[in-house]
N, C-alpha and C positions, 0 to 999 in steps of 0.2 A: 367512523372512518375505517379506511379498508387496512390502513397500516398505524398501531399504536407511534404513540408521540415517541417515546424509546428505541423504538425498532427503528424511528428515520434515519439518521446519523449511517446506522450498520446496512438498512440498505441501500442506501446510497453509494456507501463503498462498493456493493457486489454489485452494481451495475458498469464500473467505469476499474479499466487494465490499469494493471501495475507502471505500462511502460508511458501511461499518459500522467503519470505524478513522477516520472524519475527528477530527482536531480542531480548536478555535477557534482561526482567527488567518488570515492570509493567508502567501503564496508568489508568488513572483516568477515569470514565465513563462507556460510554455501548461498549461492544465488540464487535467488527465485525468477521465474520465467515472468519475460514483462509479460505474459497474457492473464496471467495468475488474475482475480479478481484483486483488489485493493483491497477489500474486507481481509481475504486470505494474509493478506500481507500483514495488514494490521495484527490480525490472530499469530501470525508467527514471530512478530517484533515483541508480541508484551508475554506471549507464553517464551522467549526465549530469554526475554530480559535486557535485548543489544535495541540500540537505538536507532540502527541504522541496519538495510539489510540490501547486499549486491544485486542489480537486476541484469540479466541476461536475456540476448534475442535466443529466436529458435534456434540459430548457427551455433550456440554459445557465446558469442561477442558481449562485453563488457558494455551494456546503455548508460550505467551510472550508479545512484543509488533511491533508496527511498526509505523517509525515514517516518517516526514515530509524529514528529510532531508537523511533518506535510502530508500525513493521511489527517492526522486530528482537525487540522485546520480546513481541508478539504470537506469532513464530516460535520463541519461547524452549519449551525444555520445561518442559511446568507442574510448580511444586512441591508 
């Protein structure tokens, strides 16, 4: 196979924006740009240790948030 069973999950994240997993509600700290990849996102939510992390358009405008366990579940294999 061209991509190990391990690596699916992670890239699958790096194909698909931050601003297509937001959800409603807010998060404490600095935003990440919803173009960000969703991998990156993920990588900033577990090395930072917060659960949730603010997303922001190009203008700065508040989209929402996006958290640790709607990128996980997005990484999940589909059933």
């Amino acid at each position: 196979t061209l991509v190990g069973a391990s690596e699916r999950p992670f890239r699958l994240l790096s194909l698909g924006h931050v601003r297509d997993a937001v959800e409603p509600g807010s998060a404490e700290g600095e935003a990440i740009p919803g173009d960000a990849t969703q991998r990156d996102a993920l990588a900033e939510l577990l090395w930072s240790g917060r659960p949730a992390l603010p997303v922001k358009d190009a203008d700065g405008k508040a989209l929402g948030r996006v958290t640790v366990e709607g990128l996980v579940k997005r990484a999940a294999r589909p059933q």
